[in-house]
N, C-alpha and C positions, 0 to 999 in steps of 0.2 A: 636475487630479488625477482620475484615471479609478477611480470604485471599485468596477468590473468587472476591473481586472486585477490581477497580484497584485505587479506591480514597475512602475512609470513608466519612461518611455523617456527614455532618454540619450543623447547626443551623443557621441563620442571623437574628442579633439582631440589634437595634438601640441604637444609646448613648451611646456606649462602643467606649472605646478606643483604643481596641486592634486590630490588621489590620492583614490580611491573605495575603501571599507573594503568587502570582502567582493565584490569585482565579481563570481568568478566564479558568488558564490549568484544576483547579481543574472540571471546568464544562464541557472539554470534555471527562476528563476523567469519570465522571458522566452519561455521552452520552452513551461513549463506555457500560459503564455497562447496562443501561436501553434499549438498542436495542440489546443487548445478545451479543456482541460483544467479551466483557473479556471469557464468558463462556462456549461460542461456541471456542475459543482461549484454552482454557483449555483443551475440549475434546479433542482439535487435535491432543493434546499432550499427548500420555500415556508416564506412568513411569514406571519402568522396576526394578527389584528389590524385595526386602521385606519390603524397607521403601520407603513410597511418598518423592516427593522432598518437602526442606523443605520450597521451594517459590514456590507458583503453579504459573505453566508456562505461564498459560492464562493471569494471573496476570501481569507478569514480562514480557511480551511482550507489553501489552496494557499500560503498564507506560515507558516503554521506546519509544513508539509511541507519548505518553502523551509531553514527553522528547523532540522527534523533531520538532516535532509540533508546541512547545513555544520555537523555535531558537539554541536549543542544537544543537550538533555537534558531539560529542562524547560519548562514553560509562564514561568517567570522569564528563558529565556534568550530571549525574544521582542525584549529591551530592545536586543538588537544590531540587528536590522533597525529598531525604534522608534527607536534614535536618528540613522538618519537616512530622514528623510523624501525628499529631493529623490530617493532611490535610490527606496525603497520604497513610497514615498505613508503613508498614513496606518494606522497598526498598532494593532489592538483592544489594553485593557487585559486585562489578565491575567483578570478576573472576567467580560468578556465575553467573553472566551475558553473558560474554564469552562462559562459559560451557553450556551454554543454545542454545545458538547460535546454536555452536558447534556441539549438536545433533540433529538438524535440516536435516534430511534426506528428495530425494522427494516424499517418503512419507508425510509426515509431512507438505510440503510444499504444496501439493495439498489440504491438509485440512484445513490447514490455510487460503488458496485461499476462501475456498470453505467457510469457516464463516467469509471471508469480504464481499463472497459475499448473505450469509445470513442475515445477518445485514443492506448492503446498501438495498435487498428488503425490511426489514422495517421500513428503512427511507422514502423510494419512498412512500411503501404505507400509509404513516402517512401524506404524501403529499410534499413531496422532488421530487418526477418525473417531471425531465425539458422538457419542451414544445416541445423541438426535441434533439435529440441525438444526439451531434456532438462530433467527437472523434479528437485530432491532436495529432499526430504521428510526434516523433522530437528526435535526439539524442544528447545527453547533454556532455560536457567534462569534467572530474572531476582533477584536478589538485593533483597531491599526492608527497612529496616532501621524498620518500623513495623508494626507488630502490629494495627494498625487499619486497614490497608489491606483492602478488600472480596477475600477470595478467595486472600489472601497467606495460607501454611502450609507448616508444614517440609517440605521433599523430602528426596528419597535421598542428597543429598551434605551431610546435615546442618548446611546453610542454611535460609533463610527468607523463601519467595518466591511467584515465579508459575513455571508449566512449557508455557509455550504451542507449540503447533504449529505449525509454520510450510511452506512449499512456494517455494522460491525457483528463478527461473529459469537454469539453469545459465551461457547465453551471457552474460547480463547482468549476474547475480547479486542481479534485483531479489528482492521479496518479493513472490509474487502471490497467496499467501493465508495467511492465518492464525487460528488458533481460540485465543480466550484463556482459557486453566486453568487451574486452581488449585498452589500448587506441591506436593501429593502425587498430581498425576496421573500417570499409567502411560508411560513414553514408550515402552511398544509398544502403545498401543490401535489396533488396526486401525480401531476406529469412526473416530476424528479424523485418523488417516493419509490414511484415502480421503476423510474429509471435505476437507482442506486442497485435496487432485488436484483432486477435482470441483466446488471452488472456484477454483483455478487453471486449469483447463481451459475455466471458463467465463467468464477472462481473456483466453484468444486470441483471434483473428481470427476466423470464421465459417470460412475455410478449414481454418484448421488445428483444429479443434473436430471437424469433419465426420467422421465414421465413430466418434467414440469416445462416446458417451454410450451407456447403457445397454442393451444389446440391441440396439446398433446392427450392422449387416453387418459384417463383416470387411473383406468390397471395396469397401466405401462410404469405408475411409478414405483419406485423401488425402495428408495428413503423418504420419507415422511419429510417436508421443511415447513416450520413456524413462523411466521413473521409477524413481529408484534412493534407496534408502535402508539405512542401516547396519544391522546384524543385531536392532536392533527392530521394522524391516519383516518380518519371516519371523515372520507371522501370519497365517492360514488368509483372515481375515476380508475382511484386505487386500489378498492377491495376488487369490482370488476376484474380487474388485471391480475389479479393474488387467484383472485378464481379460476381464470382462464388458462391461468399456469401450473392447478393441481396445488397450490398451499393454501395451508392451512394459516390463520389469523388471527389476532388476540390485540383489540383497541381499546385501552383504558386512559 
């Protein structure tokens, strides 16, 4: 049992009877491993002490991504890849899961950035690089039914919640960044609009990056990037900032 990786290798045979629950989680958790994903996860994370933890962290983040991935929802729904080990290897309890979280500094948190976005370059370069880059910038409302949740508060559709930012990759539809707020935040703050871009821009490849950061040339850039957002983008703050960084814009 390897506990650098975040799913154990398996066999497929024919004309057996016996069936694997969740296979296809198991293949991206398989992903995560073979594009260095779980490992670069690991390094971001030292351990402090005289004994290693005794679930490496790379590990136990890349299976709980594994986790929502395939429609989990909670740190309780963990208990489908825990119960079976021959798939998954060995799955942190729910409290070292927490405690994991938990020391997540942003330190930690840039590094962790920093080997998604080592990993998505070698997906692109294995041939995942979509035809053009289009980024949409949208903030989502998350409904939370406790009052003691850090940062949960009534929004504008008279729920009670979180209102986070988000920048999702058009071709993919991943999520390449996100700011989490409170649920009475503005969903047309231009601050967190451009914060999310120039958090997702510095998810790409080193090519497609190239000519858009700040006061960057205009000819310097190499890939074209889109950023379209619905009529809470059409805020001075944020096209400014879209400009200054070489993208192009689309507000409806």
């Amino acid at each position: 049992m390897n506990r650098t990786r975040t799913v154990e290798r398996l066999g497929v045979t024919g004309g057996d009877r016996q069936t694997v629950s969740h296979a296809g989680t198991h293949l991206l958790g398989e992903l995560a491993d073979r594009v260095g994903l779980t490992s670069a996860y690991s390094a971001a994370i030292p351990w402090a002490g005289e004994r290693a933890f005794g679930h490496d962290r790379g590990r136990l983040l890349a299976q709980v991504a594994v986790m929502l991935a395939a429609g989990g929802r909670c740190v309780a729904d963990m208990a489908a890849l825990r119960d079976q080990p021959d798939v998954f290897g060995e799955v942190a309890s729910a409290p070292t899961i927490w405690r994991a979280f938990d020391q997540i500094d942003d330190t930690v948190l840039d590094g962790l950035r920093a080997a998604r976005a080592q990993a998505r370059a070698t997906v692109w370069a294995a041939g995942a690089t979509p035809e053009q880059v289009v980024l949409d910038v949208d903030a989502s409302l998350v409904e939370i039914h406790s009052e003691r949740k850090q940062g949960a508060t009534p929004h504008f559709k008279r729920g009670f919640g979180f209102h986070p930012m988000f920048c999702f990759l058009d071709a993919s539809g991943e999520a390449l960044a996100g700011v989490f707020r409170a649920g009475n935040a503005a969903a047309n703050s231009g601050a967190d609009q451009l914060a999310v871009v120039v958090m997702a821009i510095a998810q790409l490849p080193a090519e497609q990056q190239r000519g858009h950061q700040r006061g960057d040339d205009p000819d310097a850039v190499v890939h074209p990037i889109l950023v379209r957002a619905d009529s809470a983008g059409a805020v001075r703050f944020f096209i400014d900032g879209l400009v200054a960084r070489n993208c192009r814009f689309s507000i409806r």
